[in-house]
VMD Tcl script that builds the backbone (N, CA, C; Angstrom):
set m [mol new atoms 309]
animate dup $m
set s [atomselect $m all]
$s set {name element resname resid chain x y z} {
  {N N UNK 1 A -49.434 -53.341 -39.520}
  {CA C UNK 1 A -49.418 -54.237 -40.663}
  {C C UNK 1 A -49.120 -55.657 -40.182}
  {N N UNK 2 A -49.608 -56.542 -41.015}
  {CA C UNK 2 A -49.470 -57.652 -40.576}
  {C C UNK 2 A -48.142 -58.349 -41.372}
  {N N UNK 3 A -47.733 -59.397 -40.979}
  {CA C UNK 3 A -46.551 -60.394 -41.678}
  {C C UNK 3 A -46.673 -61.394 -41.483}
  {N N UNK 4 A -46.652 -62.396 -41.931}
  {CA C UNK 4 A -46.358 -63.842 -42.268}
  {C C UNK 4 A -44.842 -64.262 -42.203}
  {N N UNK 5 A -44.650 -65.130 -41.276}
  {CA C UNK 5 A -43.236 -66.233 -41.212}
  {C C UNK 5 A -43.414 -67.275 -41.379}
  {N N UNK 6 A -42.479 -67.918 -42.430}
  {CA C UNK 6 A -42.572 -69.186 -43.072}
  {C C UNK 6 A -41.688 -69.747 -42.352}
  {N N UNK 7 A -41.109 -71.147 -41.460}
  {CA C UNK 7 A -40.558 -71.437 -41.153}
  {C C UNK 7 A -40.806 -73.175 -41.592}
  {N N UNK 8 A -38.849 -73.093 -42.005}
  {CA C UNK 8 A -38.528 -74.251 -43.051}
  {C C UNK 8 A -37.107 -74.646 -42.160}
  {N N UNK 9 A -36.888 -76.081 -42.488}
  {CA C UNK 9 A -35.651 -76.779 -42.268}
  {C C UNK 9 A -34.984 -76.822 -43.210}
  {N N UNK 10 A -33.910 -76.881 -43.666}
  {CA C UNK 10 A -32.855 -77.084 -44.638}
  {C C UNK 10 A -31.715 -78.431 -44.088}
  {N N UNK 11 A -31.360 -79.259 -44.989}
  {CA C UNK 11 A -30.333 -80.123 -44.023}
  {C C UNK 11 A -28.466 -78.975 -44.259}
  {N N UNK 12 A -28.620 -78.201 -45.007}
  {CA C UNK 12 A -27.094 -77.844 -44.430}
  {C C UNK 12 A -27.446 -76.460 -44.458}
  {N N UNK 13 A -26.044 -75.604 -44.417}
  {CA C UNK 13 A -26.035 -74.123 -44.415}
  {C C UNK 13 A -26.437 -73.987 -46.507}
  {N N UNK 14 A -25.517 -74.949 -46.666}
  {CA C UNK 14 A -25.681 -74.105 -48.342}
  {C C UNK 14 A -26.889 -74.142 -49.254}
  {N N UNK 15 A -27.616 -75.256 -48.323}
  {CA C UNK 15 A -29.112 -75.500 -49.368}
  {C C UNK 15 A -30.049 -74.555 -48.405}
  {N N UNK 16 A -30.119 -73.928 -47.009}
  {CA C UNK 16 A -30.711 -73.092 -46.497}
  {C C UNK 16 A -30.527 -71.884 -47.336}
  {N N UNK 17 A -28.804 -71.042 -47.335}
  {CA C UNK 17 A -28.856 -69.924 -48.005}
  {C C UNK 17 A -28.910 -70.199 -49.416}
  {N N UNK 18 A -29.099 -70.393 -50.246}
  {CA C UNK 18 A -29.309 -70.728 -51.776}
  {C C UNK 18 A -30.907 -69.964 -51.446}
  {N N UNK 19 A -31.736 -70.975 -51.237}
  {CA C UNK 19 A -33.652 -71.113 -50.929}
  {C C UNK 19 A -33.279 -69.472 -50.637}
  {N N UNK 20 A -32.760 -68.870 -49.732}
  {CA C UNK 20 A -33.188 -68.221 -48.688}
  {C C UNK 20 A -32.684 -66.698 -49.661}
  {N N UNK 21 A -31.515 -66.526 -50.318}
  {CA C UNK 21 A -31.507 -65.660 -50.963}
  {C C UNK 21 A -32.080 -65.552 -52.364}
  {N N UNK 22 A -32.168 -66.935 -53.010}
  {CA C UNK 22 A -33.467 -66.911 -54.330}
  {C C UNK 22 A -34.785 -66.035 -53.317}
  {N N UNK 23 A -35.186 -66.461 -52.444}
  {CA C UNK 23 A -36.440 -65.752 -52.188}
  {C C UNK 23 A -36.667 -64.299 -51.619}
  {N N UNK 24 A -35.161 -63.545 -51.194}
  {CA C UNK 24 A -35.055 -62.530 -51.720}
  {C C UNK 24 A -34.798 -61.594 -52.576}
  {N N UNK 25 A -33.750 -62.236 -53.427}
  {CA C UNK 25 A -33.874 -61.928 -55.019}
  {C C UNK 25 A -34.995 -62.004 -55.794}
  {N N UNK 26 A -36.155 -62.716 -55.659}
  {CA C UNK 26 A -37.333 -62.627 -56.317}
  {C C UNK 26 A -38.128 -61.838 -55.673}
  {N N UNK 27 A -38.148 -61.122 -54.523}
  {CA C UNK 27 A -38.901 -60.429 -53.780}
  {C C UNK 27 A -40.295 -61.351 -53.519}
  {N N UNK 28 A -39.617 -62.661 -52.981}
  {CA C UNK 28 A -40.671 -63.675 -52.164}
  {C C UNK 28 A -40.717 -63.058 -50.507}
  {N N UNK 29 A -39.372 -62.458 -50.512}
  {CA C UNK 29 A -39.358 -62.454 -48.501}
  {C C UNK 29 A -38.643 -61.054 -48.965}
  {N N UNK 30 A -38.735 -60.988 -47.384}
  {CA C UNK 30 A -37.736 -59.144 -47.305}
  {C C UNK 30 A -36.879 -59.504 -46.411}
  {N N UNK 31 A -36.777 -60.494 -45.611}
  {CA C UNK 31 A -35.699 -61.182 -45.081}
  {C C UNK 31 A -35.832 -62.643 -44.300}
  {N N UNK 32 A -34.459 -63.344 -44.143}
  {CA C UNK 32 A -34.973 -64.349 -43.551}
  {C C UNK 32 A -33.595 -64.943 -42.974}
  {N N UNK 33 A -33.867 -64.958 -41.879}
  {CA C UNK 33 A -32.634 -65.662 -40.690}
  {C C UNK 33 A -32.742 -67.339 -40.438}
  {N N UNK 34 A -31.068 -67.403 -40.469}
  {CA C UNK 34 A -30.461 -68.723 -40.182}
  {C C UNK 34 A -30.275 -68.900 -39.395}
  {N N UNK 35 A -30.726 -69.819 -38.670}
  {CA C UNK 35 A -30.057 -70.680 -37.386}
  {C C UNK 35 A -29.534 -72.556 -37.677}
  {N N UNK 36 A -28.691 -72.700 -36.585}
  {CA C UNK 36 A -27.864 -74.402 -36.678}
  {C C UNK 36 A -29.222 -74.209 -35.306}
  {N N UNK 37 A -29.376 -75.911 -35.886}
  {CA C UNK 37 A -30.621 -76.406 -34.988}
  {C C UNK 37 A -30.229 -77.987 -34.684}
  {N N UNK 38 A -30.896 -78.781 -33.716}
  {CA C UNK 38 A -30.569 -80.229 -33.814}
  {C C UNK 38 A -32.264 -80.980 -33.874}
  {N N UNK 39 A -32.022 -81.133 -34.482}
  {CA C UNK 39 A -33.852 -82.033 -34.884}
  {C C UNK 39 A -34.368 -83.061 -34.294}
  {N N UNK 40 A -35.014 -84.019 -33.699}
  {CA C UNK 40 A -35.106 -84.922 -33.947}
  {C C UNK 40 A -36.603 -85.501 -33.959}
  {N N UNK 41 A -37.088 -86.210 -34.785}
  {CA C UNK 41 A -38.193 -86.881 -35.474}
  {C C UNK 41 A -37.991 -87.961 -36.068}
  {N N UNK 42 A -39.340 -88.613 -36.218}
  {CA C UNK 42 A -39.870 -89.596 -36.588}
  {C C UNK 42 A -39.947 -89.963 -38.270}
  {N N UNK 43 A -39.322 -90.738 -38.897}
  {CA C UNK 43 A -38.989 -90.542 -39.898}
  {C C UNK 43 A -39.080 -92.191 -40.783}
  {N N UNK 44 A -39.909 -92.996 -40.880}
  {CA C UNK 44 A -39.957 -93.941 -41.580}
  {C C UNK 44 A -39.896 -95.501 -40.356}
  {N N UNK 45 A -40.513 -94.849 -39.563}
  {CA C UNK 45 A -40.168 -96.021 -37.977}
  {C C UNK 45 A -39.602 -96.082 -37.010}
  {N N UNK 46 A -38.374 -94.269 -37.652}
  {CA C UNK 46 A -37.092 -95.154 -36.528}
  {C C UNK 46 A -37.199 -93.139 -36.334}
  {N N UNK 47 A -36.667 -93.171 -35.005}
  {CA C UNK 47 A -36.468 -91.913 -34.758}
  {C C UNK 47 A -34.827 -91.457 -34.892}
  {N N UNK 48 A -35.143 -90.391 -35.653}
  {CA C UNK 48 A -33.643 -89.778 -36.255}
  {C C UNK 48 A -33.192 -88.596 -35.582}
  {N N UNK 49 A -31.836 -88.316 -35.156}
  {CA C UNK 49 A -31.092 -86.897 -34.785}
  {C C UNK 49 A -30.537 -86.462 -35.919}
  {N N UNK 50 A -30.676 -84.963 -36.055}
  {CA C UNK 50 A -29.849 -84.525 -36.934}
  {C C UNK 50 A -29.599 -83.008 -36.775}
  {N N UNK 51 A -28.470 -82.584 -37.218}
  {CA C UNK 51 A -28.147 -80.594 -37.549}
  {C C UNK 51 A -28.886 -80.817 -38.351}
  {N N UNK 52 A -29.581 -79.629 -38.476}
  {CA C UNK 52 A -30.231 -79.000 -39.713}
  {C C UNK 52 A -30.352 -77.753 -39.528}
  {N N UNK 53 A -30.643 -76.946 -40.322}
  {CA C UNK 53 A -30.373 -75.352 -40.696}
  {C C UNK 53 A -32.020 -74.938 -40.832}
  {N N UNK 54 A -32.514 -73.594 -39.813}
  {CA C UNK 54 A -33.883 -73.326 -39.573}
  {C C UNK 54 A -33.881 -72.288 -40.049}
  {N N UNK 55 A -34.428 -71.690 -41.673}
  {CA C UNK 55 A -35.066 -70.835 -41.795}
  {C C UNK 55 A -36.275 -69.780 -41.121}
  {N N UNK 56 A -36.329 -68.438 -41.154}
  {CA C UNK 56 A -37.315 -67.871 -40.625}
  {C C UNK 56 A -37.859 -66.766 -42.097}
  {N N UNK 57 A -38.369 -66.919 -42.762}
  {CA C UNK 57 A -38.865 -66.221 -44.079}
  {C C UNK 57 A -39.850 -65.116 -43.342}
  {N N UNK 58 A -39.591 -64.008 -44.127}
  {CA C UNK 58 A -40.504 -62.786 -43.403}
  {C C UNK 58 A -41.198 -62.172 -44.439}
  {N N UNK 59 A -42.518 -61.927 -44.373}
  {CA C UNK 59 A -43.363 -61.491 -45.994}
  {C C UNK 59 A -44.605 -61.280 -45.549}
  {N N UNK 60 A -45.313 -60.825 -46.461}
  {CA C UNK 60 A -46.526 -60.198 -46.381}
  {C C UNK 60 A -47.656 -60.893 -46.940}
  {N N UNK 61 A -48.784 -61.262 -46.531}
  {CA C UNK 61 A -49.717 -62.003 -46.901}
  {C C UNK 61 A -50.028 -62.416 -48.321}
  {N N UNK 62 A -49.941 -61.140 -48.765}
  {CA C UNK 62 A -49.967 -61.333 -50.510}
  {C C UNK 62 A -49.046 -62.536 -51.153}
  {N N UNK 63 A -47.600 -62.491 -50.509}
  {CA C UNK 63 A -46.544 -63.519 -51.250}
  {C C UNK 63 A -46.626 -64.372 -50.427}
  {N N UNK 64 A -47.604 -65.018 -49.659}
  {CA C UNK 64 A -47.263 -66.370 -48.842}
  {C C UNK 64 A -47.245 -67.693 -49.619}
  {N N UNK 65 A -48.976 -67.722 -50.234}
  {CA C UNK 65 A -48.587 -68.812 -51.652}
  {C C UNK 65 A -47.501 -68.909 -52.212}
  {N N UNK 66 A -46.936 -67.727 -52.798}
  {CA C UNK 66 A -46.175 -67.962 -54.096}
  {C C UNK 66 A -44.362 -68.456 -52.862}
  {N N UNK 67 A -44.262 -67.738 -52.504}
  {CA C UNK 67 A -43.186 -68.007 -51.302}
  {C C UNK 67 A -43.195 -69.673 -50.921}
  {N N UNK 68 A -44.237 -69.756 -50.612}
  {CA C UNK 68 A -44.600 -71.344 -50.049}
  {C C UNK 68 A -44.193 -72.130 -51.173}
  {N N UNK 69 A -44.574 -72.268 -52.092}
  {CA C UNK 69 A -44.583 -72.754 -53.907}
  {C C UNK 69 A -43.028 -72.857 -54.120}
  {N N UNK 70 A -42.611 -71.539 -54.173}
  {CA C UNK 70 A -40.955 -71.939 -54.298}
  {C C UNK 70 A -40.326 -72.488 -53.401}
  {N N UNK 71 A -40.259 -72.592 -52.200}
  {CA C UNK 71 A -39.424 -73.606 -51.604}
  {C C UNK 71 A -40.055 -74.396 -51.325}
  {N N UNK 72 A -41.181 -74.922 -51.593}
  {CA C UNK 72 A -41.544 -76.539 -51.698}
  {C C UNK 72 A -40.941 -77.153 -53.371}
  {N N UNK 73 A -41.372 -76.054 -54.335}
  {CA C UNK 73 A -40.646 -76.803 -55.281}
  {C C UNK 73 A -39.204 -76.751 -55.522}
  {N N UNK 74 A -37.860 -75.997 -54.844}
  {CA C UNK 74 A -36.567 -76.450 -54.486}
  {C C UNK 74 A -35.976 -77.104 -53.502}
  {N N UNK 75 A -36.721 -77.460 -52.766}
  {CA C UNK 75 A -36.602 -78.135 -51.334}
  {C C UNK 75 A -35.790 -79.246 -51.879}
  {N N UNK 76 A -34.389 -79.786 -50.860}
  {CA C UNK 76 A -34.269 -80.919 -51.401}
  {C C UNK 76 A -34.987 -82.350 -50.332}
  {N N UNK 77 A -35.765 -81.899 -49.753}
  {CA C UNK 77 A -36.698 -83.169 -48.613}
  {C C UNK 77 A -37.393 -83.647 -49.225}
  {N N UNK 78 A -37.869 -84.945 -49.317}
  {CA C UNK 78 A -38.995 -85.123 -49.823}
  {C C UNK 78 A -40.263 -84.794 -49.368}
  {N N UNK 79 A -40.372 -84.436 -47.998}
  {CA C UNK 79 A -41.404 -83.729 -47.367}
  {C C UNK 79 A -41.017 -82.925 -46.544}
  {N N UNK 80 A -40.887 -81.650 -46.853}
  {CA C UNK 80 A -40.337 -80.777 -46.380}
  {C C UNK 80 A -41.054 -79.845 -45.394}
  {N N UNK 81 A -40.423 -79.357 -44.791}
  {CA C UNK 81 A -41.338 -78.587 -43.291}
  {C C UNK 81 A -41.550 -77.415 -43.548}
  {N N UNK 82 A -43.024 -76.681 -43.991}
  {CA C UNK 82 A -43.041 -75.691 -44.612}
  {C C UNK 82 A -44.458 -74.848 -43.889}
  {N N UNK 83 A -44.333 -74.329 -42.492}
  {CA C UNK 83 A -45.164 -73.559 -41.281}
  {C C UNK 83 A -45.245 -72.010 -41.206}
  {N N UNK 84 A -46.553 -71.857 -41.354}
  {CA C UNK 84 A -46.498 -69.997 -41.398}
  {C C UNK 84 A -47.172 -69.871 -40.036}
  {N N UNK 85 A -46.895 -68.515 -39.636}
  {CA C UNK 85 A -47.126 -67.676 -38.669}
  {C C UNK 85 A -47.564 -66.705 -39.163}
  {N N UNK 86 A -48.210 -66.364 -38.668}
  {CA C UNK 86 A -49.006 -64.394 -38.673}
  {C C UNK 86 A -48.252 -63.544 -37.622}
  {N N UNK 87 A -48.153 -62.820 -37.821}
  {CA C UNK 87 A -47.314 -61.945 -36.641}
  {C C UNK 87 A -48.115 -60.351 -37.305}
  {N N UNK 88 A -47.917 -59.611 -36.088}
  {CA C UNK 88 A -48.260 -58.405 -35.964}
  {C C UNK 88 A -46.760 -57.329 -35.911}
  {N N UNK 89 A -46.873 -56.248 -36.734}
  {CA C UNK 89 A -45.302 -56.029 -36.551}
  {C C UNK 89 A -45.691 -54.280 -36.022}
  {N N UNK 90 A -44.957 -54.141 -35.018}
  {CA C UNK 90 A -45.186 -53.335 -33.920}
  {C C UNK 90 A -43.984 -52.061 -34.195}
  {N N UNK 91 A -43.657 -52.140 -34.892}
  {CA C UNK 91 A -42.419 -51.069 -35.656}
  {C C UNK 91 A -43.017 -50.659 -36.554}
  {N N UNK 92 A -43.738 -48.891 -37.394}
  {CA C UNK 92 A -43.837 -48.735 -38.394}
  {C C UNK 92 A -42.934 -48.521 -39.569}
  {N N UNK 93 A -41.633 -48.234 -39.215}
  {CA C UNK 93 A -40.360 -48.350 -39.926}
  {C C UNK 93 A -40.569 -49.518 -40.484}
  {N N UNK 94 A -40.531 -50.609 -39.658}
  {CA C UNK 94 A -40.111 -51.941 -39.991}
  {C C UNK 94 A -40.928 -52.304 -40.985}
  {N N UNK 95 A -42.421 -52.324 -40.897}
  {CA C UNK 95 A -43.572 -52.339 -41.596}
  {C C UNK 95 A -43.370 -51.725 -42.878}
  {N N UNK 96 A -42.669 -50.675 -43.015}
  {CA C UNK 96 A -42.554 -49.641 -44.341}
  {C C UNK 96 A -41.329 -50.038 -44.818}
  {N N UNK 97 A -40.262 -50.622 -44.574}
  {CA C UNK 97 A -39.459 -51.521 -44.970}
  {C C UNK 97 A -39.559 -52.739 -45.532}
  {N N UNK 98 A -40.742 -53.696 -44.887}
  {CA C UNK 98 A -40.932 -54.771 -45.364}
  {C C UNK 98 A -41.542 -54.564 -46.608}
  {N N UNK 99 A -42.708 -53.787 -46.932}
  {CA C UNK 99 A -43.858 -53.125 -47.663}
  {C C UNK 99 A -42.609 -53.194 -49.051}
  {N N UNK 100 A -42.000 -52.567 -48.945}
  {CA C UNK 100 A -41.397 -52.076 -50.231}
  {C C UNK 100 A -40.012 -52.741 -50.718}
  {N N UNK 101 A -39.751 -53.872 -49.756}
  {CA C UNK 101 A -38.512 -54.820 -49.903}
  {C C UNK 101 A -39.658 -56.511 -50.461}
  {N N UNK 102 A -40.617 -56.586 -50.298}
  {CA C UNK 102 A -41.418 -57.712 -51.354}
  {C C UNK 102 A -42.454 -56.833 -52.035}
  {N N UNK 103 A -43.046 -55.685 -52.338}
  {CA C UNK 103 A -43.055 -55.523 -53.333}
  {C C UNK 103 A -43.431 -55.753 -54.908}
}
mol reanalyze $m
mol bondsrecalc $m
mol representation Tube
mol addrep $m
């Protein structure tokens, strides 16, 4: 089976997990890991450092739109970093877990 990873920045821990458990409570993702990250980009002229908090959203092709949709529309960035991946998932457990945790 295949999966889709959405990978998003958050600027702290509490606006990462908020996004991150709304989108498992809605059965947008079946899971999705936090990491502390240090950024730095280009941002209006001037190049910026910053912590920021790296989502990894895990889901199935079907909910990628709608997944994508909600955390672009709670995001608090004004342009927010919002990158999918395809992945192949090599566990059928895992696969039959995901299957029925988005749903």
């Amino acid at each position: 089976m295949s999966l889709v990873m959405v990978l998003c920045t958050y600027p702290s821990l509490e606006t990462a997990r908020k996004a991150s458990e709304g989108a498992v409570k809605r059965k947008l993702a079946a899971c999705v890991n936090m990491a502390e990250i240090r950024s730095v980009y280009r941002w209006k002229g001037r190049i910026v450092r910053e912590d920021e908090w790296l989502t990894i959203y895990k889901t199935k092709v079907s909910k990628v739109t709608e997944l994508c949709e909600y955390v672009r529309n709670g995001h608090p960035y004004d342009v927010p970093e919002i990158v999918t991946m395809k992945g192949n998932i090599r566990n059928e457990k895992y696969s039959e877990w995901l299957e029925t945790s988005v749903a």
